[in-house]
C-alpha positions as CSV (number, residue, x, y, z in Angstrom):
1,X,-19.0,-8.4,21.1
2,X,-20.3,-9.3,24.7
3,X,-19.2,-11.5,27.2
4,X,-19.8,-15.2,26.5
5,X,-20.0,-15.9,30.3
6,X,-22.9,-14.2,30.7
7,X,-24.8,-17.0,28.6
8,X,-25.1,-19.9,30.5
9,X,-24.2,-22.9,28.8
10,X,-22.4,-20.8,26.0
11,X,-18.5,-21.8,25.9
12,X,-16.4,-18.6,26.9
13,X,-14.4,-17.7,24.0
14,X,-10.8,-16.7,24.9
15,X,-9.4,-13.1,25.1
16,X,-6.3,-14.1,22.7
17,X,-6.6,-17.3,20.1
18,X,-4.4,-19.6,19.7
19,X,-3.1,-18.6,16.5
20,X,-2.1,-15.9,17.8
21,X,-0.4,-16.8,20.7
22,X,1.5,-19.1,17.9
23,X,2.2,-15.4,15.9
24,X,3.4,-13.9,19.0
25,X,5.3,-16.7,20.0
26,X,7.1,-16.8,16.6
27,X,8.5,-13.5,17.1
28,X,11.0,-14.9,19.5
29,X,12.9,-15.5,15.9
30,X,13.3,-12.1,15.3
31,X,16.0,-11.8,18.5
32,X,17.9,-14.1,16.2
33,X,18.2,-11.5,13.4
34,X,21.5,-9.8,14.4
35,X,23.8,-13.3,14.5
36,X,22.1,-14.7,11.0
37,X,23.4,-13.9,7.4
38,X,20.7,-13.3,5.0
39,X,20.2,-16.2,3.2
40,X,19.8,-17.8,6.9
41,X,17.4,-15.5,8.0
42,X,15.5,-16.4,4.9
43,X,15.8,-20.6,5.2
44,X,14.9,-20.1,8.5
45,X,11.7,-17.7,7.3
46,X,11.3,-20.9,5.1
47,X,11.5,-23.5,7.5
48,X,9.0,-22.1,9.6
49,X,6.7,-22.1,6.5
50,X,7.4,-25.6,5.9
51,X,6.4,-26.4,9.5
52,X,2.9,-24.3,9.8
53,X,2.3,-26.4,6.8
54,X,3.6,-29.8,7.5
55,X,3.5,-30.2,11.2
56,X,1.0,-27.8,12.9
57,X,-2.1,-29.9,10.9
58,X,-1.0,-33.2,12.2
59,X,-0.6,-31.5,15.9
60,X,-4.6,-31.0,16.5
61,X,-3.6,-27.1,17.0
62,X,-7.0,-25.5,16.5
63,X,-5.8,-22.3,14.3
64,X,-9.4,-20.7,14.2
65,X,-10.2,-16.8,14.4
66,X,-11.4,-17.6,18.6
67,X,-12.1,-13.8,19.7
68,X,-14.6,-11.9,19.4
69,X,-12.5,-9.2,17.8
70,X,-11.2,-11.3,14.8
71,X,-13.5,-11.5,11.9
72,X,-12.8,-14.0,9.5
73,X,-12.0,-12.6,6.1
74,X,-14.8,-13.6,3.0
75,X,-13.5,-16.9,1.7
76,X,-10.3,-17.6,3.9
77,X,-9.6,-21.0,5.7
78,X,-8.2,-21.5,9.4
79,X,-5.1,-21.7,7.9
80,X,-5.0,-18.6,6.0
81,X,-3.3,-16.6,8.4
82,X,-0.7,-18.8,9.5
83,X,0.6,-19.3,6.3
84,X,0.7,-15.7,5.5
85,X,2.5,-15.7,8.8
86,X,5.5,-16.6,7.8
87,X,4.9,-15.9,4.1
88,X,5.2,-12.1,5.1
89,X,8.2,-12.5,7.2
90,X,10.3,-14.7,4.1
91,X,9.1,-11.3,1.8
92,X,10.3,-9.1,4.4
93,X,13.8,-10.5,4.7
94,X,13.8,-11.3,1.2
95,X,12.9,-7.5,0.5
96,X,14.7,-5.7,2.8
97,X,17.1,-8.2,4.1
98,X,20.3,-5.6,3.8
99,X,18.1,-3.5,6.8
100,X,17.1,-5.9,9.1
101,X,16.3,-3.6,11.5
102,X,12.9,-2.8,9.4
103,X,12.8,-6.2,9.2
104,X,12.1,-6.8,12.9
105,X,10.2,-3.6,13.1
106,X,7.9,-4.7,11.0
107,X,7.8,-8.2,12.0
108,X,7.0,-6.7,15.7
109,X,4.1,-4.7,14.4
110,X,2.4,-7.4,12.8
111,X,2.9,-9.9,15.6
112,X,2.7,-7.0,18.5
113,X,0.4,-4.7,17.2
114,X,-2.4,-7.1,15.4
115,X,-2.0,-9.0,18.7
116,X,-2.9,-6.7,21.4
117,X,-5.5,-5.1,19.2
118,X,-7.7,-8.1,19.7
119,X,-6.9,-8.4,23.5
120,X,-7.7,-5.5,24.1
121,X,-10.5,-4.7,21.3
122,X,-12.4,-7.4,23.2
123,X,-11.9,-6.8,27.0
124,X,-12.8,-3.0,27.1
125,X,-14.5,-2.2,23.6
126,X,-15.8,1.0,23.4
127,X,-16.4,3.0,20.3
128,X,-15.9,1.9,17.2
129,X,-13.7,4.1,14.1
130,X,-15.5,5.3,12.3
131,X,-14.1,4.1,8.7
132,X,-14.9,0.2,10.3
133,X,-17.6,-0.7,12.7
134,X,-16.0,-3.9,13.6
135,X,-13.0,-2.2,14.9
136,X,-12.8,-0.1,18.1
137,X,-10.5,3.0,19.4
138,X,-9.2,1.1,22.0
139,X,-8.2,-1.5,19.9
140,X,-6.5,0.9,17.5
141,X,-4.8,2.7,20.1
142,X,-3.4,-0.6,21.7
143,X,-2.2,-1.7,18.1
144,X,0.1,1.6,18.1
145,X,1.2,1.2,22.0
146,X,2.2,-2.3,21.2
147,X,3.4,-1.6,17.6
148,X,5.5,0.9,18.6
149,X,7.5,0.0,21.6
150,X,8.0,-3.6,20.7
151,X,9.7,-2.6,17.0
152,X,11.8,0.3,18.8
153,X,13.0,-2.3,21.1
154,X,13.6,-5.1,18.5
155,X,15.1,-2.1,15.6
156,X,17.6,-1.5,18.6
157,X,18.7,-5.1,19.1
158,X,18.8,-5.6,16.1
159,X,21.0,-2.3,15.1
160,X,22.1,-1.0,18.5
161,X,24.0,1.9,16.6
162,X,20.6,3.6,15.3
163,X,20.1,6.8,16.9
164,X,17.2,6.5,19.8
165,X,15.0,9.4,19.2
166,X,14.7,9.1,15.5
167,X,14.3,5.1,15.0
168,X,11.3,6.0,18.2
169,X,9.7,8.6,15.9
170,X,10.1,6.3,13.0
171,X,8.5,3.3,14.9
172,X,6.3,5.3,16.0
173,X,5.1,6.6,13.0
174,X,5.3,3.2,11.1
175,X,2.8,1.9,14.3
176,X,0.4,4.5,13.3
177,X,0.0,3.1,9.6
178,X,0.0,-0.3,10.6
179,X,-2.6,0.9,12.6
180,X,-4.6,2.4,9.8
181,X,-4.0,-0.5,7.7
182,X,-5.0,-3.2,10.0
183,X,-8.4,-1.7,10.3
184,X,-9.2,-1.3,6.9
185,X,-12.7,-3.0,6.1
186,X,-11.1,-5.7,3.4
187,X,-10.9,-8.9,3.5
188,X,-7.3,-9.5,2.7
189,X,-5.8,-11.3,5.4
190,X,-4.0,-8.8,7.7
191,X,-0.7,-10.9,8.0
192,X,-0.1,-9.9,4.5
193,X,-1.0,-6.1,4.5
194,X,0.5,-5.1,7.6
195,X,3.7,-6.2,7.8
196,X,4.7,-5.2,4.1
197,X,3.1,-2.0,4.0
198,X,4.9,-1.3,7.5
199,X,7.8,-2.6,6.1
200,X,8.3,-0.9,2.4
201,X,6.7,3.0,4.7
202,X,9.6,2.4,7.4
203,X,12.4,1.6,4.8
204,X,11.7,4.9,3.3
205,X,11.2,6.7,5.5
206,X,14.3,5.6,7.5
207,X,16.1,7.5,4.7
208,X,14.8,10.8,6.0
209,X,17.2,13.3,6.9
210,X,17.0,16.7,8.8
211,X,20.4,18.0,6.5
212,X,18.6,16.8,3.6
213,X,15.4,19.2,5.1
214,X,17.2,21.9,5.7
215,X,19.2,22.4,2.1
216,X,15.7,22.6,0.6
217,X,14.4,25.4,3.5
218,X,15.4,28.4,1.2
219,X,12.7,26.7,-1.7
220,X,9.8,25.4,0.8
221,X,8.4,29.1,2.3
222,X,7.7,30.5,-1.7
223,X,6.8,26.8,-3.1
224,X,4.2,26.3,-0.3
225,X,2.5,29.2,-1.0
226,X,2.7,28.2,-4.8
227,X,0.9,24.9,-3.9
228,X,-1.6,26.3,-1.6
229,X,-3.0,28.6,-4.5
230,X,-2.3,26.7,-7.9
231,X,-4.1,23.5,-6.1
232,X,-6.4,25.4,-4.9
233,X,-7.1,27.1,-8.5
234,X,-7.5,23.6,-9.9
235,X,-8.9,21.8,-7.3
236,X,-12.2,24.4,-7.5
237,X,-12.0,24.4,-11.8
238,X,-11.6,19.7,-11.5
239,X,-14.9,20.6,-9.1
240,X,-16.6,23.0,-11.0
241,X,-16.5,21.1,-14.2
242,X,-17.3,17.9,-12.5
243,X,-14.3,16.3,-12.9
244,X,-14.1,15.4,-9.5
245,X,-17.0,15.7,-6.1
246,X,-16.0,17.4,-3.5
247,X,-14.3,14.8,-1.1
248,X,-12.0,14.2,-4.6
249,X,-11.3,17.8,-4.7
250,X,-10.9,18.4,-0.8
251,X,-8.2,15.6,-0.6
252,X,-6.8,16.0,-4.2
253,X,-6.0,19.8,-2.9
254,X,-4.1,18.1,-0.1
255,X,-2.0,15.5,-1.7
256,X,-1.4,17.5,-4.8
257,X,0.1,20.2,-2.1
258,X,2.1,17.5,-1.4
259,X,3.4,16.6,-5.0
260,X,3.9,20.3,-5.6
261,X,6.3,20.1,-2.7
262,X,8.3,18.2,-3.9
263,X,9.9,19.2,-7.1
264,X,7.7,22.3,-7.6
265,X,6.0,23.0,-10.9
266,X,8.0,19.6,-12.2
267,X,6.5,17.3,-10.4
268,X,3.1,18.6,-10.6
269,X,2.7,18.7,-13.9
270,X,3.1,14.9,-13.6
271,X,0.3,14.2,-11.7
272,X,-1.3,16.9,-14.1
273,X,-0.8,15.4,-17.1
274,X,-2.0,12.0,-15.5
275,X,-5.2,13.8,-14.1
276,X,-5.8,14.6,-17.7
277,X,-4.9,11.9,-19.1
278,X,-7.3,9.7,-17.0
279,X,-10.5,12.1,-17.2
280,X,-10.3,12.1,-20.8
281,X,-10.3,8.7,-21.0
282,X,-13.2,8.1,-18.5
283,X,-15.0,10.8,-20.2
284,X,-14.7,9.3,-23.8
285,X,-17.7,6.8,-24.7
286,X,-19.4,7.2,-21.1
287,X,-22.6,7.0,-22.8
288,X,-21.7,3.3,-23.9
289,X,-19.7,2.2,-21.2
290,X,-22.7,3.4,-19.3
291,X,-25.2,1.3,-21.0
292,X,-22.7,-2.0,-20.6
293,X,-22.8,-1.5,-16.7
294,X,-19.0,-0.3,-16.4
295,X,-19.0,3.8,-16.4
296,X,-17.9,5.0,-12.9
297,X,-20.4,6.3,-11.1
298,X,-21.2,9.9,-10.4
299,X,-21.1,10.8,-14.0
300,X,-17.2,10.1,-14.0
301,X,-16.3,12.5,-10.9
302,X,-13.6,10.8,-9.3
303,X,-14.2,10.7,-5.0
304,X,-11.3,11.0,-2.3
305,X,-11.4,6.9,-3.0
306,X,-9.6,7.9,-6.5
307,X,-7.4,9.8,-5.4
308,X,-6.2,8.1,-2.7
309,X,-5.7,5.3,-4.8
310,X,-3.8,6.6,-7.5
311,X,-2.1,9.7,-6.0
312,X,-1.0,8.6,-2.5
313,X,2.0,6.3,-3.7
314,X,3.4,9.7,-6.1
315,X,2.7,12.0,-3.4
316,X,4.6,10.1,-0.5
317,X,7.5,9.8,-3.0
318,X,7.0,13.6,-3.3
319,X,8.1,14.5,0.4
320,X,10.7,11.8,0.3
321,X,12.3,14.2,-2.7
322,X,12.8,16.9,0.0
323,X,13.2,14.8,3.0
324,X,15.9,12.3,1.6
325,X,19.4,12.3,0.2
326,X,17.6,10.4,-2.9
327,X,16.3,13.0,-4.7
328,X,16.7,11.5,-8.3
329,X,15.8,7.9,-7.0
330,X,12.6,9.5,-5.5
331,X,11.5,11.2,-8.9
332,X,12.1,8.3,-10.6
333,X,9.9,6.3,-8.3
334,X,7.2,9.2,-8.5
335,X,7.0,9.0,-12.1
336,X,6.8,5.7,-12.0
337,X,4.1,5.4,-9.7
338,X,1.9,8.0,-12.1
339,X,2.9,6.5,-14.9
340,X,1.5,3.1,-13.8
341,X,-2.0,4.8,-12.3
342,X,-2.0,6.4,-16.2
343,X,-2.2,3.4,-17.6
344,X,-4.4,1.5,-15.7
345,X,-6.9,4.4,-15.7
346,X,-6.8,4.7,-19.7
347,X,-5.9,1.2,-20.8
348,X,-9.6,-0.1,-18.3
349,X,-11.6,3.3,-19.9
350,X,-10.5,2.9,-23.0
351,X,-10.8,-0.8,-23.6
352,X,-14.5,-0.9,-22.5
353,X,-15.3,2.3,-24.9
354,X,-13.7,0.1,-27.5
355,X,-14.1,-3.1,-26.9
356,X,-16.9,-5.4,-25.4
357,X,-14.5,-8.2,-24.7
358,X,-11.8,-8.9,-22.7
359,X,-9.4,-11.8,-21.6
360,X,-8.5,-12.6,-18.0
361,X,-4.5,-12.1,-17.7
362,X,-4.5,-15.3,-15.9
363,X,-6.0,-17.8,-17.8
364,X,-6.8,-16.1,-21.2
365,X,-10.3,-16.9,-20.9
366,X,-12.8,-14.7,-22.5
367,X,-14.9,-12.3,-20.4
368,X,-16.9,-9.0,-20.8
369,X,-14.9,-6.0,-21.0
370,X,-14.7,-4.2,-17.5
371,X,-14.1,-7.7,-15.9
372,X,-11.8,-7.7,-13.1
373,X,-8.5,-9.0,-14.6
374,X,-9.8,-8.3,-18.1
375,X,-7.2,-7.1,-20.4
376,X,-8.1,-6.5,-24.3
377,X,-5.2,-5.5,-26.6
378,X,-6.9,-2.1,-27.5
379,X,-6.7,-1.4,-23.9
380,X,-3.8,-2.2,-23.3
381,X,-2.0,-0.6,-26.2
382,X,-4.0,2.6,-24.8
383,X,-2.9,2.3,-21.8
384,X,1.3,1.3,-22.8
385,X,0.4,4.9,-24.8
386,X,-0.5,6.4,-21.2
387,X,2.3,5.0,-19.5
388,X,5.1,6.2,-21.9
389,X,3.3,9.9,-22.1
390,X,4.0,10.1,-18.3
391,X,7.4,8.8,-18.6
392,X,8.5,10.9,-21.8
393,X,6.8,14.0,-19.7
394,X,8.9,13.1,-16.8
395,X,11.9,13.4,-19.6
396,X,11.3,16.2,-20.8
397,X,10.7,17.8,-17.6
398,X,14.2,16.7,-16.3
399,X,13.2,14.7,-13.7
400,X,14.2,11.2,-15.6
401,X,17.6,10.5,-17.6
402,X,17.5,8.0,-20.7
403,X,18.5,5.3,-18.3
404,X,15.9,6.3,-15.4
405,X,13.1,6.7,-17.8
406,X,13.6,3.5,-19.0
407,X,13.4,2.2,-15.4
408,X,10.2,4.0,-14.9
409,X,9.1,2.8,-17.7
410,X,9.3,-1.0,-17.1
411,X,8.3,-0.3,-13.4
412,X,4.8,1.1,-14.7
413,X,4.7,-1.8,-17.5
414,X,5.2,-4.3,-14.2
415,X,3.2,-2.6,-12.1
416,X,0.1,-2.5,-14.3
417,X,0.6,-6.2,-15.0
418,X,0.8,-7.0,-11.2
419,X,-2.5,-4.5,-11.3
420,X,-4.3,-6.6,-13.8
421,X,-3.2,-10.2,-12.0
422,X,-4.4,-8.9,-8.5
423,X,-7.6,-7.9,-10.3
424,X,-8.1,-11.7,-11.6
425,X,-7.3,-13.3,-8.4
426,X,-8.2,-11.4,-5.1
427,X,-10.4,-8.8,-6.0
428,X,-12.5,-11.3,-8.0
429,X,-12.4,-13.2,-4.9
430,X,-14.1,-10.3,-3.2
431,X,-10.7,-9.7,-0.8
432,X,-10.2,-6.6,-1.5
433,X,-11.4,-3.5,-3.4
434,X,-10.3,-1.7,-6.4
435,X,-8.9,1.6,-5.3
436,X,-6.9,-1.4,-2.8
437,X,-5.3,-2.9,-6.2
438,X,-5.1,0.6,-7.5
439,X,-3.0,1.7,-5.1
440,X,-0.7,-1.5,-4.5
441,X,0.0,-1.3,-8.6
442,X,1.1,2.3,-8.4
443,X,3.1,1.8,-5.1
444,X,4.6,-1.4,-6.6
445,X,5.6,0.4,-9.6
446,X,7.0,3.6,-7.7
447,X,8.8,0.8,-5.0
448,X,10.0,-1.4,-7.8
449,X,11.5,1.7,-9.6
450,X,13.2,2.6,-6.3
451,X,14.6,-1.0,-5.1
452,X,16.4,-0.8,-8.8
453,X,17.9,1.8,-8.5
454,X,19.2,1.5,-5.1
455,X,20.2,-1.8,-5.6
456,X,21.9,-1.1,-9.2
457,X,23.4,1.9,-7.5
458,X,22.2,3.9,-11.2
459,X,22.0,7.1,-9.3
C-alpha cells in the first residue's frame, strides 16, 4: 500500500473514504439513544436505511472502498456496506434494545474502530498479522484504541449509572474481539460481523459478576486441576488415534479446559459425547465419501479450524456458568450450542455416506450431496438423531429441565437450519468459509436458547 503521490500523474487516494466518513458521521445518532423509546430507536434505525437506499444514489455520493487499506469483499457492490450500515444498527436495537448501552458500544466499535483502522493502516503501515496479510498491527492496534474509548464514552451517556472501571474492562475487552473479527480474511462485509458479534460478546459478558466468581472459588482450585489432566489424557489418546492433528488437539486441550470449568464432569461430557458423536460419523463411509470428493481432509483429523468452529460458542457459555448469575440459562445455551454442532457434523457425514444427492434448503433444487446448502432427508433425520442425543444427554446429566431441553432443542433445530441457509447463500457466494457458518449456527443456537430464556423469564 504505497503512497499514490509519489506517482506522478496517479490521483492520490484519500486517507479515509467517503463512506466512511458517512459511517462515522452516522454515529452522531447514537447520542440520541438515551431520550428514544425502542420502537423509535428502531424507525429511526429504519429510516436511515430507507435513505442510504433512496437518497444517497440520486446525491452523486461516490460510496467506493477509496483507501488503500479497504479491500473490497469477492462479489460485493459499492453499496454493500452502507446498507449493512444501518442494517447492523436496526439488528442491534432490535436485539438488544432493552440494553442500549451495548447498543452504542457496539455501534461505536463498528463505526470507531473499523474507521481509524483504515486511517491509520494506511498512513504508517508496518507489519502485517500474521492470520491476514492485508491487515497490519498498527491498524489493529488503532481499531482497539478507537473501539475502546469511543464505546466507554457512548456506554456512559448512554447509561451514566454503569460502574466506570467495569463497563472500561468490558469495552475494552469487546474492542479487542472486534478487533479480531475485523481482520479475519473473509469476505463478508465487516459492517455485518463486527458490530453483532461485538454486540451479542458484550451483552454477555456484561452479565459477569465478581459475587457470582467468588461463590464458585471453593470448586475452581480442585476442578482446574481435573481439566488440566482429563483434557490432557484425551487430548493425547483424540491425537494418538488420529482423531484430531495436533493444532486440533493443542487448542481442543484449551477450550475443553474451559468447558470442564464450567459445570465440571457435566458439562464435559457434553462436548464428549458431541466429539464422539461427530468422529463416528466422519469416520463412517470415508472411503466413499472420499472417492465423491467430500471426505475432510487429513484422513478425518479435525485441525484447530474444527474446533474453533464448533466448540468456541459451548466453551464461552462455559465461563459465563461460573462468571454469571445465569447459571441454568448458560447451560441451556451450552447444550444448545453442541447440540446444534452435533447435528450439523452428523446430518453433512452421514448424508453424503448415504446419499449422493442432496437439495438446496433454499430453492429445493437438486444438487450433489456435500453441496453447500444441500440437505437430504437421510441426513437430516441423522443429524435431528444427533441433536436430541445431545439434548437428552444434557437431561440426564441435570443440566436441562423438560421445559429447557425442549428450548435447547428447538434452538439446535433453528440453528442448524440457519446453518444450512447460510451454506446456500453466502458461503456459496465464496463470502465466507465453513468453520465461519459453523460457528455462527452453534453461536445462534446457544444465543437463541439464551435470548428465550431471558426474555420468557423460564429460569
Amino acid at each position: 500500500m504505497g503512497d499514490a503521490s509519489i506517482m506522478p500523474g496517479v490521483e492520490r487516494r484519500p486517507i479515509i473514504s467517503t463512506r466512511k466518513v458517512v459511517h462515522i458521521s452516522m454515529l452522531a445518532f447514537a447520542f440520541l439513544l438515551p431520550f428514544l423509546t425502542w420502537g423509535e430507536a428502531a424507525g429511526a434505525a429504519l429510516l436511515a436505511l430507507c435513505f442510504n437506499l433512496l437518497v444517497l444514489p440520486r446525491l452523486g455520493v461516490d460510496l467506493q472502498k477509496r483507501s488503500a487499506g479497504e479491500v473490497a469483499e469477492a462479489g460485493a457492490t459499492p453499496w454493500t456496506g452502507i446498507l449493512a450500515y444501518p442494517i447492523s444498527v436496526l439488528a442491534l436495537i432490535l436485539l438488544f434494545g432493552r440494553c442500549m448501552e451495548v447498543v452504542a458500544a457496539a455501534w461505536a466499535i463498528m463505526a470507531l474502530g473499523d474507521g481509524l483502522a483504515s486511517v491509520v493502516g494506511v498512513s504508517w503501515r508496518g507489519p502485517a498479522v500474521p492470520w491476514n496479510r492485508s491487515k497490519t498491527w498498527s491498524g489493529f492496534l488503532a481499531f482497539i484504541v478507537a473501539g475502546s474509548l469511543g464505546s466507554f464514552v457512548l456506554a456512559r451517556w448512554v447509561a451514566p449509572s454503569l460502574p466506570e472501571l467495569k463497563t472500561l474492562i468490558l469495552c475494552i475487552a469487546t474492542a479487542i474481539v472486534g478487533a479480531v473479527v475485523e481482520t479475519i480474511p473473509i469476505a463478508l462485509d465487516d459492517n455485518f460481523s463486527v458490530p453483532l458479534i461485538c454486540g451479542a460478546f458484550m451483552f454477555c459478558a456484561s452479565l459477569i459478576e465478581w459475587s457470582a466468581v467468588q461463590s464458585n472459588l471453593p470448586y475452581l482450585g480442585r476442578r482446574i486441576l481435573l481439566a488440566l489432566a482429563i483434557n490432557g489424557v484425551f487430548a493425547l489418546g483424540a491425537l494418538g488415534m488420529r482423531m484430531v492433528n495436533r493444532s486440533g488437539a493443542a487448542l481442543g486441550f484449551l477450550l475443553g479446559i474451559m468447558v470442564y470449568m464450567g459445570y465440571g464432569y457435566k458439562s464435559f461430557l457434553i462436548l464428549l459425547t458431541f466429539f464422539f458423536v461427530g468422529s463416528v460419523a466422519t469416520r463412517l463411509g470415508y472411503a466413499k465419501k472420499a472417492a465423491r470428493g467430500h471426505a475432510e481432509g487429513r484422513g478425518g483429523a479435525r485441525s484447530w479450524r474444527e474446533a474453533t468452529a464448533n466448540t468456541l460458542a459451548g466453551a464461552f457459555f462455559a465461563i459465563l456458568v461460573i462468571t454469571t448469575h445465569y447459571q441454568a440459562a448458560f447451560l441451556v445455551a451450552l447444550v444448545a450450542a453442541f447440540a446444534e454442532a452435533a447435528g450439523d457434523t452428523t446430518s453433512s457425514e452421514i448424508g453424503q455416506w448415504l446419499t449422493g444427492r442432496a437439495y438446496l434448503i433454499t430453492t429445493f433444487k437438486p444438487v450433489p450431496a456435500g453441496e453447500n446448502g444441500g440437505v437430504s432427508v437421510v441426513g437430516s433425520l441423522a443429524g435431528l438423531s444427533a441433536t436430541v442425543l445431545i439434548v437428552v444427554v444434557g437431561y440426564a446429566l441435570g443440566l436441562v429441565q423438560p421445559v429447557t431441553a425442549a428450548v435447547a432443542l428447538g434452538a439446535g433445530i433453528v440453528g442448524n437450519l440457519l446453518d444450512s441457509v447460510l451454506g446456500a447463500t453466502i458461503e456459496r457466494r465464496g463470502l465466507v468459509n465453513n468453520g465461519v457458518v459453523n460457528f455462527i449456527g452453534s453461536s445462534f443456537a446457544g444465543g437463541l436458547a439464551l435470548g428465550l430464556l431471558l426474555s420468557l423469564h423460564i429460569v
